[in-house]
C-alpha positions as a Markdown table, in Angstrom:
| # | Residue | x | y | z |
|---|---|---|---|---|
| 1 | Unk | 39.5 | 39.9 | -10.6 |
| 2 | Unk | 40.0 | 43.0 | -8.6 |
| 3 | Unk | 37.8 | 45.9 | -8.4 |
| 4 | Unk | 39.0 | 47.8 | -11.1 |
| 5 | Unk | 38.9 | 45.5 | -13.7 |
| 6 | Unk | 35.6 | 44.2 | -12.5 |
| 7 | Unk | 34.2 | 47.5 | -13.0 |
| 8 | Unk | 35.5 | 47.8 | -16.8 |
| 9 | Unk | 34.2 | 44.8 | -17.2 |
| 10 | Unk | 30.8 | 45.7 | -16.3 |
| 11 | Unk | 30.2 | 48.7 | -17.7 |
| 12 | Unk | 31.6 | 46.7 | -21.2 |
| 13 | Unk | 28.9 | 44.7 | -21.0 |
| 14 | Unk | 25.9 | 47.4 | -19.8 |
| 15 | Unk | 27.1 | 49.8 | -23.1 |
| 16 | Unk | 26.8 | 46.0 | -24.7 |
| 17 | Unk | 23.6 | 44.9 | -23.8 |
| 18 | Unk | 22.0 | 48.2 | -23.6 |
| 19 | Unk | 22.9 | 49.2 | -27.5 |
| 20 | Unk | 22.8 | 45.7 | -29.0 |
| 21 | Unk | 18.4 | 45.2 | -29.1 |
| 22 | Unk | 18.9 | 48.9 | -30.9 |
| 23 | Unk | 21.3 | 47.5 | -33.5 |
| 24 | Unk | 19.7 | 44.7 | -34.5 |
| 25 | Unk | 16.2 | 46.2 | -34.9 |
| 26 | Unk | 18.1 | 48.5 | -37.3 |
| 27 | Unk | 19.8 | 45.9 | -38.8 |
| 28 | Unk | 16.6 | 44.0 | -39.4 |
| 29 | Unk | 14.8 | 47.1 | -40.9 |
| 30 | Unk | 14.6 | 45.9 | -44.2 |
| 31 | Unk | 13.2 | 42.5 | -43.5 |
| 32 | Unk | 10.8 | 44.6 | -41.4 |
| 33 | Unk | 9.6 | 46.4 | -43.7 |
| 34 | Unk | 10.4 | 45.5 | -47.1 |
| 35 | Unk | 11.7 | 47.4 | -49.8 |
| 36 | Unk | 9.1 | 49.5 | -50.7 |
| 37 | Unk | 8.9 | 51.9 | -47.4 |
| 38 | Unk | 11.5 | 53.6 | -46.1 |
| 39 | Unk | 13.9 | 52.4 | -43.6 |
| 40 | Unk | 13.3 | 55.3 | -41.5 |
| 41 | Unk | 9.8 | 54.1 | -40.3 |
| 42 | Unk | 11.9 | 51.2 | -38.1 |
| 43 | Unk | 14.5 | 54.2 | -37.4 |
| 44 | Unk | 11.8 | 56.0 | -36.0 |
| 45 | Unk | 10.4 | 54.1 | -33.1 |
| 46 | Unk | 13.4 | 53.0 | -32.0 |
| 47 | Unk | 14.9 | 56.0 | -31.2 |
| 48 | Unk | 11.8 | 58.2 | -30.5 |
| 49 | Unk | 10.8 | 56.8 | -27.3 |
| 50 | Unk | 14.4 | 57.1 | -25.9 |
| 51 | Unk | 14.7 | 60.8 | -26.9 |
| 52 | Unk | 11.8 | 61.4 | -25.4 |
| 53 | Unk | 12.7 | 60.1 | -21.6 |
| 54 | Unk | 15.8 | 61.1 | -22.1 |
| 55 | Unk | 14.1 | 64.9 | -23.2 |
| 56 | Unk | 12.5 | 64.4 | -19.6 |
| 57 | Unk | 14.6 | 62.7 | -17.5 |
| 58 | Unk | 17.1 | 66.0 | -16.0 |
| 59 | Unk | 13.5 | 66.8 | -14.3 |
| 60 | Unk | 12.7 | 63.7 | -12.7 |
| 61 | Unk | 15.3 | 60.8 | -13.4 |
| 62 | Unk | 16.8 | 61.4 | -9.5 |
| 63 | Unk | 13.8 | 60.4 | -7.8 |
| 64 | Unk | 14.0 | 57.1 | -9.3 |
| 65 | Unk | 16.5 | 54.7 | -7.4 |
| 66 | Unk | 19.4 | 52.8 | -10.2 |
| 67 | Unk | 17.4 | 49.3 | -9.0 |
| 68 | Unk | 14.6 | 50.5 | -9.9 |
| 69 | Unk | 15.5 | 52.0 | -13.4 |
| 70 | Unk | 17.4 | 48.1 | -13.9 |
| 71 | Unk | 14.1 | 46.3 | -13.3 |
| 72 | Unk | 12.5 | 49.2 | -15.6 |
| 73 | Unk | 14.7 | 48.1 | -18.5 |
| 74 | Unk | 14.9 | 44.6 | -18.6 |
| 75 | Unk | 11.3 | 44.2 | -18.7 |
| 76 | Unk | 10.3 | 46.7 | -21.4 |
| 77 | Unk | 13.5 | 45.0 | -23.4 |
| 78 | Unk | 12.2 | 41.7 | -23.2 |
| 79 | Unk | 8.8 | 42.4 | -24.0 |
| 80 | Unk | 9.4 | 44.5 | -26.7 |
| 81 | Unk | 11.9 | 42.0 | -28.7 |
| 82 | Unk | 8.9 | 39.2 | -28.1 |
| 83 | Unk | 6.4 | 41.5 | -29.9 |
| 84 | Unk | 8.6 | 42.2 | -32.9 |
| 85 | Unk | 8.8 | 38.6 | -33.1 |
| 86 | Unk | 6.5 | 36.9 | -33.1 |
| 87 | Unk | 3.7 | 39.9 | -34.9 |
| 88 | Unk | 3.5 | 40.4 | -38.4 |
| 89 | Unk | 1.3 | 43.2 | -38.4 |
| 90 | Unk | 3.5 | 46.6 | -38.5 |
| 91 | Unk | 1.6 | 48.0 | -35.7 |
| 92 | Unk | 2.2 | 45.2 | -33.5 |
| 93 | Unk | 5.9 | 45.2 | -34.6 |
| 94 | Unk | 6.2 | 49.4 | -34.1 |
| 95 | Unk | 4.6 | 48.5 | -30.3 |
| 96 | Unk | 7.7 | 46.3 | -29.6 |
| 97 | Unk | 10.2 | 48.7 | -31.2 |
| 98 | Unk | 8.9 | 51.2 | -28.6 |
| 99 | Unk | 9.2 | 49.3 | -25.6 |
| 100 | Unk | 13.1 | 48.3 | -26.6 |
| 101 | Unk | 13.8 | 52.1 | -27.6 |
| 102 | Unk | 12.1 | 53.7 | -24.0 |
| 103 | Unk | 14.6 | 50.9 | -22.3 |
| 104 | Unk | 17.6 | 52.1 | -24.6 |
| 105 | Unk | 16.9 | 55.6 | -23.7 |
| 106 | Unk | 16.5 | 54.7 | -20.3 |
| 107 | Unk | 19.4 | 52.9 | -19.9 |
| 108 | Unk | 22.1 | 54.9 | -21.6 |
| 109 | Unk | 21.1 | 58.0 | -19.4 |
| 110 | Unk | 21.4 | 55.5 | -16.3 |
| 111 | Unk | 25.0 | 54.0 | -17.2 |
| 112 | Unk | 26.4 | 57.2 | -18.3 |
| 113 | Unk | 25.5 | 58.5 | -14.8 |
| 114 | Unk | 26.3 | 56.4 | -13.4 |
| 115 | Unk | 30.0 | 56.5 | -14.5 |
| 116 | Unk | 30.1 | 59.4 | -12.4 |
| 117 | Unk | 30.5 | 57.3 | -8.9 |
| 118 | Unk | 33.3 | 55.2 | -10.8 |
| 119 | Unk | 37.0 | 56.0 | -12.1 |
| 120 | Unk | 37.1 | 57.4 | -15.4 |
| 121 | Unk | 38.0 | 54.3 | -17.1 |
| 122 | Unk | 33.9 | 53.2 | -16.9 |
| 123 | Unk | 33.1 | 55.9 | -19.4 |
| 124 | Unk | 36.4 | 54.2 | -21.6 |
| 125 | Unk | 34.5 | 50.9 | -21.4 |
| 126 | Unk | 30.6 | 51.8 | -21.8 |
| 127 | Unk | 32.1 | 53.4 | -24.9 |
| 128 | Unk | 33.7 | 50.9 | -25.9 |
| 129 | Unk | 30.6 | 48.2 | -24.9 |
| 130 | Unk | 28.3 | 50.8 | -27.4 |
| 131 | Unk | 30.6 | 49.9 | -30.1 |
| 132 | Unk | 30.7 | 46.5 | -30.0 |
| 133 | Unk | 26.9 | 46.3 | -29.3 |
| 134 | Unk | 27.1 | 47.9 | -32.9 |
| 135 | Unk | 29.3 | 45.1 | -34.3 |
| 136 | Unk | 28.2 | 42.3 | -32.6 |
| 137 | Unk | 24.7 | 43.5 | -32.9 |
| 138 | Unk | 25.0 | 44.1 | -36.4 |
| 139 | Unk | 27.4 | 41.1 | -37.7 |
| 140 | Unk | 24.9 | 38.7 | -35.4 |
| 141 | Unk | 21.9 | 39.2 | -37.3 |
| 142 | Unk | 24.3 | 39.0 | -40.8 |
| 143 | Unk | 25.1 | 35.5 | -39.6 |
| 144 | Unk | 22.0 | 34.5 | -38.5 |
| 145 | Unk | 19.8 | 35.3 | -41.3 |
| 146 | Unk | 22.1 | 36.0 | -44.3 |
| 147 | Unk | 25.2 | 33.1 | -43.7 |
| 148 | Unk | 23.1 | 30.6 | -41.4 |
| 149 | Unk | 19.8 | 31.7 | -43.2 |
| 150 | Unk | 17.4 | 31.3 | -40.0 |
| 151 | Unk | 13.9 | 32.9 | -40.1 |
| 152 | Unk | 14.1 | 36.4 | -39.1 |
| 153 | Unk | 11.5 | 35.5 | -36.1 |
| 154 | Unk | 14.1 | 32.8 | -34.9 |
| 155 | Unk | 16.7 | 36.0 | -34.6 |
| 156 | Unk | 14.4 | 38.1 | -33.3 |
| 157 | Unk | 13.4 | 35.9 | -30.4 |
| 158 | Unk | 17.0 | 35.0 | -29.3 |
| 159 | Unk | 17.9 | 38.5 | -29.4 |
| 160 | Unk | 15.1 | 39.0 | -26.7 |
| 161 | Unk | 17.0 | 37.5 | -23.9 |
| 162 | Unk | 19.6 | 39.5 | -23.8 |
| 163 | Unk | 18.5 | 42.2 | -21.3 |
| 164 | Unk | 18.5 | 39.6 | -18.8 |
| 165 | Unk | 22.2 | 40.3 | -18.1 |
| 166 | Unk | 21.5 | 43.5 | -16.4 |
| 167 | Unk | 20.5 | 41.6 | -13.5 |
| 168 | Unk | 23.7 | 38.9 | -13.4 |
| 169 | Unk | 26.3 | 41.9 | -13.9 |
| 170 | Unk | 24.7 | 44.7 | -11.7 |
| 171 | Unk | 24.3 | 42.6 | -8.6 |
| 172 | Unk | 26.9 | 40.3 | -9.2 |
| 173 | Unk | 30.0 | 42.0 | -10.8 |
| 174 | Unk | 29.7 | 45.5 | -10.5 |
| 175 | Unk | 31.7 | 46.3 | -7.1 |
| 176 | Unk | 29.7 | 48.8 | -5.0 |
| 177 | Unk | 31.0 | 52.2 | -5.3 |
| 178 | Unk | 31.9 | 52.9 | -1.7 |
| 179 | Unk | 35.1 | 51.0 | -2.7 |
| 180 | Unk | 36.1 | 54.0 | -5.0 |
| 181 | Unk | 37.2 | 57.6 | -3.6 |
| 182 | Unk | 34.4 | 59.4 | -5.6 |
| 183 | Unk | 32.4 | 62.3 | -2.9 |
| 184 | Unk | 29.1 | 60.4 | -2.5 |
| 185 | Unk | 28.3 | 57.3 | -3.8 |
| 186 | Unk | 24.8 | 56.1 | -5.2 |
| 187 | Unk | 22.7 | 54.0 | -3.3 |
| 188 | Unk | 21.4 | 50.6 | -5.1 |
| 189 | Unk | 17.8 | 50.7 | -2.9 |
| 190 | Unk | 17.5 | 54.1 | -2.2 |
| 191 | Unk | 17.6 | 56.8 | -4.3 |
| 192 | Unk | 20.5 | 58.1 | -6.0 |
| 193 | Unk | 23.0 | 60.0 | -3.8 |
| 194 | Unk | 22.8 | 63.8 | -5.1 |
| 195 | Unk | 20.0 | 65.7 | -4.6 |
| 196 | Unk | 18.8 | 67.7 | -7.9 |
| 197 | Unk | 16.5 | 71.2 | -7.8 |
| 198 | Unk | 13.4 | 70.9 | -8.6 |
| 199 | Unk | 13.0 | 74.0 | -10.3 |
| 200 | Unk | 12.4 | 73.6 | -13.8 |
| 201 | Unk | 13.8 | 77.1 | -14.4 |
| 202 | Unk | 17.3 | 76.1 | -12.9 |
| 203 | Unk | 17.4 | 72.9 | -15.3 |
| 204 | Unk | 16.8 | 74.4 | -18.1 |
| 205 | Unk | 19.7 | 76.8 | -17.1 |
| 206 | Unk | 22.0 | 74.2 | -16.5 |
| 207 | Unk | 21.3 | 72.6 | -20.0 |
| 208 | Unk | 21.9 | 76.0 | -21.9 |
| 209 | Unk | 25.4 | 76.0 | -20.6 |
| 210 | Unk | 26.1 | 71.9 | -22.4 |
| 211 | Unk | 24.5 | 73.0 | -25.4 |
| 212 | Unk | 27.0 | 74.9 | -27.3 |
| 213 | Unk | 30.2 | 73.2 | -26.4 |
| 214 | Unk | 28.7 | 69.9 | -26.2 |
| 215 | Unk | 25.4 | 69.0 | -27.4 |
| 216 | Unk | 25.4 | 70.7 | -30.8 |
| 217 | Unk | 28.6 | 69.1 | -32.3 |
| 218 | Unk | 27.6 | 66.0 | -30.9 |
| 219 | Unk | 23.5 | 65.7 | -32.3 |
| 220 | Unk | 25.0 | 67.4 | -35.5 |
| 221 | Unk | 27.1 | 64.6 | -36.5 |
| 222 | Unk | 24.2 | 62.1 | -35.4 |
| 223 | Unk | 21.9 | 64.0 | -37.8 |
| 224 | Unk | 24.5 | 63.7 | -40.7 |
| 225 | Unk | 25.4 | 60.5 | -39.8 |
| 226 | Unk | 21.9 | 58.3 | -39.4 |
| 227 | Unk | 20.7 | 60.3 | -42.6 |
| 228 | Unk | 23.5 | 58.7 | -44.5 |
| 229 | Unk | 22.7 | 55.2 | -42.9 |
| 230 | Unk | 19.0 | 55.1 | -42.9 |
| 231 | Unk | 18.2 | 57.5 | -45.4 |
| 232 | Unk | 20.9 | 57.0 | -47.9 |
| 233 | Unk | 22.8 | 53.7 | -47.7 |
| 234 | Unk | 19.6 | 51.8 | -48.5 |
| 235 | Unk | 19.9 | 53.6 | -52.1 |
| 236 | Unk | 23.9 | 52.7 | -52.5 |
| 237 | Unk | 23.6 | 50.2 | -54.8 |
| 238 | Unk | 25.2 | 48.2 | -57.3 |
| 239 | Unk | 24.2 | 45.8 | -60.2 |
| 240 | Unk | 24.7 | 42.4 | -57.6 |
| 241 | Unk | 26.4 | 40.6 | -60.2 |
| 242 | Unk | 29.1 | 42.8 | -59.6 |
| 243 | Unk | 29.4 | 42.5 | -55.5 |
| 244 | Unk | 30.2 | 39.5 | -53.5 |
| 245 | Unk | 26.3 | 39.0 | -52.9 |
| 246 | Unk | 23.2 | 36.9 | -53.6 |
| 247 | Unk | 20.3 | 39.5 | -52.4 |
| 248 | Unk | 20.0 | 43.3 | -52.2 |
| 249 | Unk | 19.2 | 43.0 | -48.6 |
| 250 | Unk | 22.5 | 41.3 | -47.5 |
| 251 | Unk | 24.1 | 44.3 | -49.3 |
| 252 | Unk | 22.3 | 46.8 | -46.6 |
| 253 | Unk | 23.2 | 44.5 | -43.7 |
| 254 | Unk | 26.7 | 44.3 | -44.7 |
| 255 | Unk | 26.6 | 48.4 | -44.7 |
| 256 | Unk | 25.7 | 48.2 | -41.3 |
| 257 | Unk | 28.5 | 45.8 | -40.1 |
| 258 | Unk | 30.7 | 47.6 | -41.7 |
| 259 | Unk | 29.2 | 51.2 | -40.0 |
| 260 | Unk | 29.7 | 49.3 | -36.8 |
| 261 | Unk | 32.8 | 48.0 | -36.9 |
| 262 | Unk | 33.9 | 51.8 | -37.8 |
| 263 | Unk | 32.2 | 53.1 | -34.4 |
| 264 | Unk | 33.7 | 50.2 | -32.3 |
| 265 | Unk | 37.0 | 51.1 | -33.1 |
| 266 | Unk | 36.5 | 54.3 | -32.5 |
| 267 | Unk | 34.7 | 54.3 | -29.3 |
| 268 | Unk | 37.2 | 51.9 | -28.4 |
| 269 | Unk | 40.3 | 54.0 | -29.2 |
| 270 | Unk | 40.5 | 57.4 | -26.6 |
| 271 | Unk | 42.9 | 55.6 | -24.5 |
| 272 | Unk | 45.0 | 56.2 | -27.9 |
| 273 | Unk | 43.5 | 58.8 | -29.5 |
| 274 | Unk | 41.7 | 62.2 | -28.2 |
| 275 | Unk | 39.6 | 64.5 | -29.9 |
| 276 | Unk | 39.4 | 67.9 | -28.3 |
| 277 | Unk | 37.3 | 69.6 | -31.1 |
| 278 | Unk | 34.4 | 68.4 | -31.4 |
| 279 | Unk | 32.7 | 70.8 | -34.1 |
| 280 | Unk | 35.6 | 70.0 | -36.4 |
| 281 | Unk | 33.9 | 65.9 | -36.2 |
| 282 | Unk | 30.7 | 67.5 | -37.1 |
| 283 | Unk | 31.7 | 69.3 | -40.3 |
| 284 | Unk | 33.7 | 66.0 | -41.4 |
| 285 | Unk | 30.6 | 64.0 | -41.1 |
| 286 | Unk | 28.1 | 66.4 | -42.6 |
| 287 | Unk | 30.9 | 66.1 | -45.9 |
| 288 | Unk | 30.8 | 62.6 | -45.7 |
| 289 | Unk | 26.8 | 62.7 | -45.8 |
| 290 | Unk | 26.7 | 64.9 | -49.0 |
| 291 | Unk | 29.7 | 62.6 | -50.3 |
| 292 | Unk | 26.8 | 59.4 | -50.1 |
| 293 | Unk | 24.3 | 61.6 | -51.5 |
| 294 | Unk | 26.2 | 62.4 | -54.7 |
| 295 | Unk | 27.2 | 58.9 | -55.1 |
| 296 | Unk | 23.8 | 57.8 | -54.9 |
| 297 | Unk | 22.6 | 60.3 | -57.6 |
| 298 | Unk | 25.7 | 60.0 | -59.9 |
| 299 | Unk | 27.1 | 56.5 | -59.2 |
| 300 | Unk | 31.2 | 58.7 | -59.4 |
| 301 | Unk | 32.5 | 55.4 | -57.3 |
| 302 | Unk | 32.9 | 53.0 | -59.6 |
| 303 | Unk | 33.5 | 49.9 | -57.1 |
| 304 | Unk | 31.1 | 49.3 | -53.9 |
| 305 | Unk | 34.2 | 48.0 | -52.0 |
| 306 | Unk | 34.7 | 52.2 | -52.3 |
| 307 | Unk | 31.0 | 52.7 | -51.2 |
| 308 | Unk | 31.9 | 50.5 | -48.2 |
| 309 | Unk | 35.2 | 52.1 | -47.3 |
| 310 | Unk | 33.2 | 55.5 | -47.3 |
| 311 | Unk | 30.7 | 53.4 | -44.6 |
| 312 | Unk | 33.2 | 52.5 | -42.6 |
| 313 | Unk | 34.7 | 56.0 | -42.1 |
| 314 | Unk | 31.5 | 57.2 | -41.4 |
| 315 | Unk | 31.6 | 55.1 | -38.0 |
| 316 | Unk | 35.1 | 56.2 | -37.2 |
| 317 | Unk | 33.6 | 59.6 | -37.2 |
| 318 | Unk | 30.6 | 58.8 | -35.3 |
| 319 | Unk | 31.9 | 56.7 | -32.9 |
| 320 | Unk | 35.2 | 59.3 | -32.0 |
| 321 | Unk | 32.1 | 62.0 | -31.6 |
| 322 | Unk | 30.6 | 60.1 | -28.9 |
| 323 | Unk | 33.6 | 59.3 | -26.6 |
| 324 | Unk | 35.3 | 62.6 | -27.0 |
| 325 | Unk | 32.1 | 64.1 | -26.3 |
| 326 | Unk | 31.5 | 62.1 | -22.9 |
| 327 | Unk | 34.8 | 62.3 | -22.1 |
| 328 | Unk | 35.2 | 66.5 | -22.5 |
| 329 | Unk | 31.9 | 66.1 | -20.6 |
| 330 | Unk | 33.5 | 64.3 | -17.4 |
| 331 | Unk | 36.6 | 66.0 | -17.4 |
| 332 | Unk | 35.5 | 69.8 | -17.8 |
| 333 | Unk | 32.3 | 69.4 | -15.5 |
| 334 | Unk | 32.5 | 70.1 | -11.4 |
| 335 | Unk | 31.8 | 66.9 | -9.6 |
| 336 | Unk | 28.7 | 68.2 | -8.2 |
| 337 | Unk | 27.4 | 68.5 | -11.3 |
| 338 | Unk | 28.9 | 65.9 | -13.2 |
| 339 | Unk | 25.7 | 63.0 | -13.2 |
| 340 | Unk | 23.4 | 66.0 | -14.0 |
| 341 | Unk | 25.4 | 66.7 | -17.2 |
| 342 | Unk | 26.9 | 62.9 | -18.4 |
| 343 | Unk | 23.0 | 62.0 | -18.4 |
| 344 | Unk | 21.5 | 65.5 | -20.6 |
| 345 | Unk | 24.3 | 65.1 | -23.1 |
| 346 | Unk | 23.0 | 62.3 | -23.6 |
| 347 | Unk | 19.8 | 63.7 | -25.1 |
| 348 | Unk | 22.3 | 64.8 | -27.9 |
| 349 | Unk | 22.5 | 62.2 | -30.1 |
| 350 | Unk | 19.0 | 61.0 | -29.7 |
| 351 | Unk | 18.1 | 64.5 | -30.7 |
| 352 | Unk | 20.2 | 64.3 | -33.9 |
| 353 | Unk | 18.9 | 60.7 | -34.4 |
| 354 | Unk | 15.2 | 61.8 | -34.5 |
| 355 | Unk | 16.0 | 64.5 | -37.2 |
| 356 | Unk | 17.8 | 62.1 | -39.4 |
| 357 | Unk | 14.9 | 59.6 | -39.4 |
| 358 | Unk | 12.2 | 62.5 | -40.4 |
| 359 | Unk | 14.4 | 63.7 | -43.1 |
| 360 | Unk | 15.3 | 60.2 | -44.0 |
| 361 | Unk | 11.4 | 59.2 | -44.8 |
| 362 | Unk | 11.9 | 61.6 | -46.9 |
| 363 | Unk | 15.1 | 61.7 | -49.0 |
| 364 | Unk | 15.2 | 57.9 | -49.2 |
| 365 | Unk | 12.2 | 57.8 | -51.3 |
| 366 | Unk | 13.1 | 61.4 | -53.6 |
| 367 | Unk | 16.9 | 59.2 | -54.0 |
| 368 | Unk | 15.5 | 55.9 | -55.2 |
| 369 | Unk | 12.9 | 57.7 | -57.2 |
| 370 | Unk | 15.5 | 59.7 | -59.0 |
| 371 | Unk | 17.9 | 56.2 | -59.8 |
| 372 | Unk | 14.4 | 54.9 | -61.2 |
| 373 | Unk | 14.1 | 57.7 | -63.3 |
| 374 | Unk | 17.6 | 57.2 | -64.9 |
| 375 | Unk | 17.3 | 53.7 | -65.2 |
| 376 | Unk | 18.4 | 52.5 | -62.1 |
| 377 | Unk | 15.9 | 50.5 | -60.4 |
| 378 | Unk | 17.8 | 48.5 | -57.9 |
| 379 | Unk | 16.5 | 50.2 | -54.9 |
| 380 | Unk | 12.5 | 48.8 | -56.1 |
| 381 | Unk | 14.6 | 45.2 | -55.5 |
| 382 | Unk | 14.0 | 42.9 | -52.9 |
């Protein structure tokens, strides 16, 4: 395999592994929880954590060698997916969802800079990686525990050996970056390459001038798009006689597949397919999410295969806003400051994430209290 194609390869996997954990905690949120709470206390803790070091990182993250990060994530991954597993107390179970979020945060700031010492197709790939974490991810815990019907613990606890392919693909397939005509490449022991200014002043300058052309479109679209899957898909329901399953649950697990397999094949697609505007993406989604809302208040789709169609384009949306987005990002930024800015836009969709799951603990409950209210109790099932 030559160098190219080893380094597509690898940075498939990192977007991969380093989404996957975050995917099937999500996917899992029902079983966590139950019916009665809102989906957005899983949503929550496993996003919070990463916004936050991802809020902080621009001021500190290049004193911190790419080894060291590695080693940073793989622990907190594992030990986190453990704790879910094998607690039943909430608190125990929110503790683990922490540790795996801090490493997803951790990690997707660290891959998407590290892009920046590699040709451009490693940001094609991690993309692409992120979207099959999603699928896989998703359509893995389906099959476990709704086809194979294994405990949800059993899941849990494969799931939590994942991270351990950091280790295999960063020191064993990932060719070092010397081999590549990029200015100065990183450094696997030592620090990163490119020296940062500490001033806090001058970062906080340099993230004023992402936030308009970037960062807005981009966390809008994640605020319209995880209020629709955490705060509104739990509610799209249908009498289950008339969809092709058994439980209520499997119906919000089969949402999420199909939200997934939208975003994989749209992270997957800007070798085909580029989107330059990326505030057009954002109105498009925040239609979509008043489009769930007024099906979930009115029942006007008279089919859920519709319900799930409208899923699915949701993650075409989502997914095309976060490839364009990194993509504008890499080609439009100097090289000098190209890690600096692959690594705050990051911060974007975090950002967007966190608002959708405060107004989702919120509208999921005001949703399924109005279908009660009108005779539709479905959303009370378990």
């Amino acid at each position: 395999m030559n160098s190219v194609n080893r380094v597509a390869l690898s940075f498939w996997i990192f977007g991969l592994l380093n989404n996957v954990l975050y995917v099937i905690i999500l996917s899992a949120a029902w079983d966590l929880v139950g019916s009665e709470v809102p989906k957005a206390v899983v949503l929550l803790p496993d996003i919070v954590p990463g916004f936050l070091v991802k809020i902080a990182a621009p001021f500190f993250i290049h004193r911190i060698s790419y080894n060291h990060r590695l080693f940073a994530m793989v622990m907190l991954s594992c030990l986190g997916m453990f704790t879910v597993a094998r607690n039943h107390l909430l608190a125990f179970r929110i503790a683990g969802i922490i540790c795996a979020s801090a490493s997803s945060g951790l990690g997707e700031l660290t891959f998407l800079q590290l892009t920046h010492f590699y040709p451009d197709i490693a940001v094609h790939y991690f993309s692409s990686g992120t979207g099959m974490a999603g699928l896989g991810g998703a359509f893995l815990y389906f099959l476990l525990t709704s086809l194979m019907r294994l405990q949800v613990q059993t899941a849990l606890v494969i799931s939590a050996f994942f991270p351990l392919g950091f280790l295999f693909v960063y020191f064993a397939l990932l060719p070092d970056s010397s081999a590549f005509p990029v200015d100065q490449p990183y450094e696997r022991v030592a620090s990163p390459a490119i020296t940062h200014p500490d001033s806090v002043a001058h970062t906080i300058k340099r993230l004023k001038s992402l936030f308009l052309p970037y960062m807005l479109p981009l966390a809008s679209v994640y605020i319209a798009e995880y209020t629709l899957n955490q705060g509104v898909s739990p509610t799209l329901l249908f009498p289950i006689k008339s969809t092709p399953f058994t439980e209520y649950r499997d119906i919000y697990v089969a949402y999420s597949t199909l939200y997934q397999l939208g975003v994989f094949i749209s992270r997957s697609s800007a070798s085909f397919v580029r989107i330059k505007n990326l505030h057009l993406l954002a109105v498009l989604q925040a239609m979509n999410l008043a489009l769930a809302i007024w099906q979930s208040m009115f029942m006007f789709l008279p089919s859920i295969y519709w319900t799930m169609l409208l899923i699915f384009y949701e993650g075409l949306l989502g997914g095309a806003a976060y490839v364009n987005t990194f993509l504008s990002v890499r080609e439009s930024t100097h090289n000098s400051q190209r890690e600096f800015a692959m690594g705050a836009v990051g911060i974007s969709d975090s950002a967007g994430i966190v608002c959708a799951a405060i107004i989702s603990l919120y509208l999921e409950p005001a949703l399924c209290g109005y279908q009660v209210s009108t005779g539709r109790n479905w959303c009370r099932s378990k």
